[in-house]
C-alpha positions in Angstrom: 21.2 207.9 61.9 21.0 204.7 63.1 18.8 204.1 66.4 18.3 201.3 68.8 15.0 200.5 70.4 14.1 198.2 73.0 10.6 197.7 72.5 8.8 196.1 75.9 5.3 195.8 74.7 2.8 193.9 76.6 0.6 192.5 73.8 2.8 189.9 71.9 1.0 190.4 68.3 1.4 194.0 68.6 4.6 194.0 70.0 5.7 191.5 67.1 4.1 193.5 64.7 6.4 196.6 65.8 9.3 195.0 66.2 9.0 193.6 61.9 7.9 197.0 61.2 10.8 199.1 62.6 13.3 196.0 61.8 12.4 197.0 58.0 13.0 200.4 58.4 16.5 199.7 59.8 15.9 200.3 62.9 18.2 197.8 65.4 15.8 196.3 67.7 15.7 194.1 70.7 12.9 192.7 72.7 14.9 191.2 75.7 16.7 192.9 78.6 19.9 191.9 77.6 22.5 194.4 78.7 22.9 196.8 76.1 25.3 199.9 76.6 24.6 201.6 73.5 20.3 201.4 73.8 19.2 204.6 72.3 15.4 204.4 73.2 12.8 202.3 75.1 9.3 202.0 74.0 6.9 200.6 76.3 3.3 200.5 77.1 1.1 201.0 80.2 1.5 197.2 81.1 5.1 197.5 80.8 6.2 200.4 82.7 8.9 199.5 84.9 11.2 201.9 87.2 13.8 199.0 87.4 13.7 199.0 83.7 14.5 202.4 83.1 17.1 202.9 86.0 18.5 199.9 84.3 19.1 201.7 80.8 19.8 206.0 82.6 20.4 207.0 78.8 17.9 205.5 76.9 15.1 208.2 76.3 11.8 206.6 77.1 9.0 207.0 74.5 5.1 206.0 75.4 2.7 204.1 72.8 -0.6 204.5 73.7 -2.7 201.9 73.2 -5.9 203.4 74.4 -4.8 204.5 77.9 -7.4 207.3 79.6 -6.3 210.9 79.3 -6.0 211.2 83.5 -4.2 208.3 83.6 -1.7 209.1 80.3 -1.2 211.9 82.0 -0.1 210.3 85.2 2.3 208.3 83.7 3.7 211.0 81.9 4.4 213.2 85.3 5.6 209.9 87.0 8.2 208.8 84.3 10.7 210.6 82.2 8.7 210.5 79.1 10.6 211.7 76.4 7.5 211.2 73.6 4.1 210.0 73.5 3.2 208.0 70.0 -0.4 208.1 69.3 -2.1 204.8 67.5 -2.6 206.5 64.6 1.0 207.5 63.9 3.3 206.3 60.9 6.3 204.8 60.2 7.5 208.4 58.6 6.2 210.5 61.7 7.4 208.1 64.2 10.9 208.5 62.6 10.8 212.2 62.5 9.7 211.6 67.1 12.5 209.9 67.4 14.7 212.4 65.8 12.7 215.2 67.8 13.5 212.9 71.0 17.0 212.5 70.2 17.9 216.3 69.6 16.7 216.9 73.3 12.9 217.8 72.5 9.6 216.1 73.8 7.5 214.6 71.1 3.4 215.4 71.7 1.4 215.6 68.7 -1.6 217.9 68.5 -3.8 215.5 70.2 -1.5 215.3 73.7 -0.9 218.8 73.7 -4.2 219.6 73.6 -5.2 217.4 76.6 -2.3 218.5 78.2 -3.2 221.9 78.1 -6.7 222.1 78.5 -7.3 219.6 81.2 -4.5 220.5 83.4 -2.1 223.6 81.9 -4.7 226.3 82.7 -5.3 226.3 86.6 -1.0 225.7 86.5 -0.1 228.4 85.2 -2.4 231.0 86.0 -1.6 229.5 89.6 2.2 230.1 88.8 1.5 233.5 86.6 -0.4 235.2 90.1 3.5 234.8 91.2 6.5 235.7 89.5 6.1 235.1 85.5 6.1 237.8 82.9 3.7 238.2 80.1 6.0 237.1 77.9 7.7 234.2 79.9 4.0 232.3 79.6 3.7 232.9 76.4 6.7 231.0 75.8 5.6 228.1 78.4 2.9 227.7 76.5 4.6 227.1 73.4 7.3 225.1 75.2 3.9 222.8 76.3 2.9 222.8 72.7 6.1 221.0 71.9 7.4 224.0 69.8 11.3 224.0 69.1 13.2 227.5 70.4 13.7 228.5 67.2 9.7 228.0 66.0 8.9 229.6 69.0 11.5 233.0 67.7 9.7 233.4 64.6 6.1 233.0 66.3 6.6 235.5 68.9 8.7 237.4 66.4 12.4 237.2 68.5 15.8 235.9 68.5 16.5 232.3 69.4 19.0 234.0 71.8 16.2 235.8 73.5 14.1 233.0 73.9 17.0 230.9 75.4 17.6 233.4 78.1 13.7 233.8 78.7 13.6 229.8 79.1 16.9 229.9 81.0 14.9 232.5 83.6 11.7 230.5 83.7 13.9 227.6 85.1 15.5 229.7 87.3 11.9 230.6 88.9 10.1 227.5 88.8 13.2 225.6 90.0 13.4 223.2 86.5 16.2 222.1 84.8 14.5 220.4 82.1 11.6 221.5 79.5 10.2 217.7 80.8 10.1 219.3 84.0 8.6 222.7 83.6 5.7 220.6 81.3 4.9 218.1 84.3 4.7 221.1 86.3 1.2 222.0 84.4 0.0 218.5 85.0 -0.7 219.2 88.7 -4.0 220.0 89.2 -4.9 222.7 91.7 
Protein backbone atom coordinates (compact mmCIF):
# COMPACT_ATOMS: atom_id res chain seq x y z
CA UNK A 1 0.00 0.00 0.00
CA UNK A 2 1.03 3.18 -0.69
CA UNK A 3 1.30 5.82 2.32
CA UNK A 4 1.69 9.52 2.73
CA UNK A 5 3.72 11.13 5.48
CA UNK A 6 4.12 14.50 6.43
CA UNK A 7 7.15 14.58 8.18
CA UNK A 8 7.58 17.98 10.58
CA UNK A 9 10.93 17.35 12.04
CA UNK A 10 12.65 20.01 13.93
CA UNK A 11 16.31 19.23 12.99
CA UNK A 12 16.70 20.02 9.20
CA UNK A 13 19.65 17.29 8.52
CA UNK A 14 17.66 14.71 10.19
CA UNK A 15 14.53 15.69 8.95
CA UNK A 16 16.19 15.72 5.34
CA UNK A 17 17.75 12.61 6.02
CA UNK A 18 14.12 10.94 6.57
CA UNK A 19 12.46 12.51 4.08
CA UNK A 20 15.42 10.80 1.20
CA UNK A 21 15.12 7.76 3.14
CA UNK A 22 11.34 7.09 3.04
CA UNK A 23 11.20 8.90 -0.60
CA UNK A 24 13.38 5.70 -1.73
CA UNK A 25 11.19 3.41 -0.29
CA UNK A 26 8.17 4.81 -2.04
CA UNK A 27 6.81 6.35 0.40
CA UNK A 28 4.93 9.98 -0.86
CA UNK A 29 6.24 12.55 1.35
CA UNK A 30 5.81 16.13 2.09
CA UNK A 31 7.51 18.55 4.37
CA UNK A 32 5.16 21.60 4.08
CA UNK A 33 1.65 22.23 5.42
CA UNK A 34 0.12 22.37 2.26
CA UNK A 35 -3.43 21.19 2.35
CA UNK A 36 -3.51 17.72 1.74
CA UNK A 37 -6.87 15.67 1.97
CA UNK A 38 -5.50 12.39 1.45
CA UNK A 39 -2.40 12.63 4.36
CA UNK A 40 -2.18 9.23 5.81
CA UNK A 41 0.32 9.97 8.70
CA UNK A 42 2.20 12.73 10.49
CA UNK A 43 5.58 12.23 12.02
CA UNK A 44 6.85 14.74 14.22
CA UNK A 45 9.20 15.31 17.03
CA UNK A 46 9.08 16.89 20.55
CA UNK A 47 10.00 20.43 18.94
CA UNK A 48 7.27 19.96 16.48
CA UNK A 49 4.28 19.05 18.28
CA UNK A 50 1.55 21.17 17.34
CA UNK A 51 -2.38 20.87 18.31
CA UNK A 52 -3.21 23.19 15.33
CA UNK A 53 -1.27 20.89 13.27
CA UNK A 54 -3.08 17.82 14.00
CA UNK A 55 -6.69 19.40 14.20
CA UNK A 56 -5.63 20.58 10.88
CA UNK A 57 -5.09 16.97 9.31
CA UNK A 58 -8.33 14.86 11.94
CA UNK A 59 -7.33 11.60 9.90
CA UNK A 60 -3.90 11.52 9.70
CA UNK A 61 -2.59 9.06 12.50
CA UNK A 62 0.18 10.74 14.36
CA UNK A 63 3.34 8.75 14.87
CA UNK A 64 6.29 10.04 17.44
CA UNK A 65 10.18 9.81 16.66
CA UNK A 66 12.06 10.04 19.59
CA UNK A 67 15.03 11.63 19.34
CA UNK A 68 16.18 11.25 22.86
CA UNK A 69 13.18 12.73 24.78
CA UNK A 70 13.02 11.69 28.77
CA UNK A 71 10.80 8.71 29.68
CA UNK A 72 8.41 11.21 32.02
CA UNK A 73 8.21 13.55 29.46
CA UNK A 74 7.58 10.78 26.33
CA UNK A 75 5.23 9.69 28.32
CA UNK A 76 3.47 13.07 28.64
CA UNK A 77 3.29 13.59 25.26
CA UNK A 78 1.95 10.43 24.53
CA UNK A 79 -1.18 10.91 27.17
CA UNK A 80 -1.47 14.60 25.75
CA UNK A 81 -1.62 13.66 21.96
CA UNK A 82 -3.26 11.01 19.93
CA UNK A 83 -0.19 9.06 19.40
CA UNK A 84 -0.85 6.37 17.22
CA UNK A 85 3.15 4.93 17.42
CA UNK A 86 6.21 5.77 18.97
CA UNK A 87 9.55 4.96 16.57
CA UNK A 88 12.54 4.41 18.67
CA UNK A 89 16.13 5.78 17.10
CA UNK A 90 17.28 2.59 16.55
CA UNK A 91 14.45 1.40 14.24
CA UNK A 92 14.78 0.38 10.44
CA UNK A 93 13.44 1.12 7.37
CA UNK A 94 11.80 -2.64 7.36
CA UNK A 95 10.28 -2.26 10.99
CA UNK A 96 9.25 1.20 10.49
CA UNK A 97 7.26 -0.10 7.47
CA UNK A 98 5.74 -2.97 9.32
CA UNK A 99 4.47 0.47 12.37
CA UNK A 100 3.01 1.99 9.84
CA UNK A 101 1.07 -0.90 8.72
CA UNK A 102 0.40 -1.80 12.56
CA UNK A 103 -0.85 2.03 12.76
CA UNK A 104 -2.94 1.84 9.84
CA UNK A 105 -4.99 -1.44 10.70
CA UNK A 106 -6.11 0.53 13.95
CA UNK A 107 -3.25 -0.77 16.38
CA UNK A 108 -0.73 1.34 18.49
CA UNK A 109 2.92 0.76 17.61
CA UNK A 110 5.31 0.48 20.99
CA UNK A 111 8.26 -1.63 20.74
CA UNK A 112 9.60 -3.55 23.60
CA UNK A 113 11.50 -0.65 24.94
CA UNK A 114 8.06 1.73 25.33
CA UNK A 115 6.12 -0.89 26.68
CA UNK A 116 8.30 -1.62 29.13
CA UNK A 117 8.52 1.98 30.46
CA UNK A 118 5.07 2.27 30.02
CA UNK A 119 4.36 -0.44 32.18
CA UNK A 120 6.63 -0.38 34.80
CA UNK A 121 6.84 3.31 35.60
CA UNK A 122 3.28 4.03 35.41
CA UNK A 123 0.88 0.77 34.49
CA UNK A 124 1.24 -0.80 37.90
CA UNK A 125 -0.28 1.71 40.63
CA UNK A 126 -3.15 2.21 37.44
CA UNK A 127 -4.32 -0.79 37.42
CA UNK A 128 -4.11 -2.21 40.61
CA UNK A 129 -5.85 1.25 41.40
CA UNK A 130 -8.59 0.31 38.72
CA UNK A 131 -8.43 -3.74 39.63
CA UNK A 132 -9.54 -2.79 43.68
CA UNK A 133 -12.78 -1.67 41.57
CA UNK A 134 -14.58 -3.44 39.01
CA UNK A 135 -12.08 -5.61 36.65
CA UNK A 136 -11.91 -9.38 36.52
CA UNK A 137 -8.92 -11.43 36.66
CA UNK A 138 -9.07 -12.07 33.35
CA UNK A 139 -10.06 -8.48 31.98
CA UNK A 140 -6.36 -7.32 33.37
CA UNK A 141 -4.73 -9.83 31.96
CA UNK A 142 -5.93 -8.72 28.72
CA UNK A 143 -5.17 -4.85 29.60
CA UNK A 144 -1.96 -5.83 30.04
CA UNK A 145 -1.45 -7.39 26.88
CA UNK A 146 -3.49 -4.64 25.12
CA UNK A 147 -0.53 -2.20 26.94
CA UNK A 148 2.01 -4.50 25.49
CA UNK A 149 0.78 -3.70 22.04
CA UNK A 150 -0.47 -7.26 21.38
CA UNK A 151 -3.05 -7.71 18.49
CA UNK A 152 -6.68 -9.52 19.65
CA UNK A 153 -5.81 -12.37 17.96
CA UNK A 154 -2.04 -12.75 19.68
CA UNK A 155 -3.59 -12.00 22.67
CA UNK A 156 -6.37 -15.40 21.88
CA UNK A 157 -3.71 -17.75 21.42
CA UNK A 158 -1.65 -16.44 24.60
CA UNK A 159 -4.39 -16.61 27.02
CA UNK A 160 -5.53 -19.66 25.12
CA UNK A 161 -9.25 -18.17 23.75
CA UNK A 162 -11.26 -17.12 20.91
CA UNK A 163 -10.67 -13.77 19.17
CA UNK A 164 -14.50 -13.42 19.77
CA UNK A 165 -14.02 -13.80 23.42
CA UNK A 166 -11.46 -11.44 23.74
CA UNK A 167 -13.50 -8.82 21.69
CA UNK A 168 -16.30 -8.91 24.06
CA UNK A 169 -13.83 -8.86 27.17
CA UNK A 170 -12.21 -5.61 25.47
CA UNK A 171 -15.65 -4.41 24.47
CA UNK A 172 -16.64 -4.72 28.53
CA UNK A 173 -13.40 -3.17 29.78
CA UNK A 174 -14.46 -0.10 27.73
CA UNK A 175 -17.68 -0.19 28.93
CA UNK A 176 -16.20 0.14 32.69
CA UNK A 177 -13.40 2.35 32.30
CA UNK A 178 -15.51 4.63 30.09
CA UNK A 179 -12.93 4.16 26.70
CA UNK A 180 -13.72 3.91 23.36
CA UNK A 181 -10.32 3.53 22.14
CA UNK A 182 -7.31 1.00 23.08
CA UNK A 183 -5.33 4.67 22.92
CA UNK A 184 -7.49 5.53 25.62
CA UNK A 185 -7.62 2.68 27.97
CA UNK A 186 -3.40 2.80 27.56
CA UNK A 187 -3.26 6.55 28.61
CA UNK A 188 -5.39 5.57 31.38
CA UNK A 189 -2.18 3.63 33.03
CA UNK A 190 -0.01 6.69 32.43
CA UNK A 191 -1.70 8.54 35.38
CA UNK A 192 0.22 8.18 38.17
CA UNK A 193 -1.47 7.74 41.54
Amino acid sequence: MEYSILVKIYNNFLKEAVINLLIKEGIKVFDSEDNFSDLDFILVDHKSLDMKLFSRYPKAKIIFLDTGVREKELLKIFKMYKIAGIIAPYTDVHLFKKALQVIENGQIWLDNYYTKILINNYGEGSIARIQENTLTERERQIIERICRGMSNKEIAYELNISIQTVKTHIYKIFQKLNVSSRAQLISLFLDKE
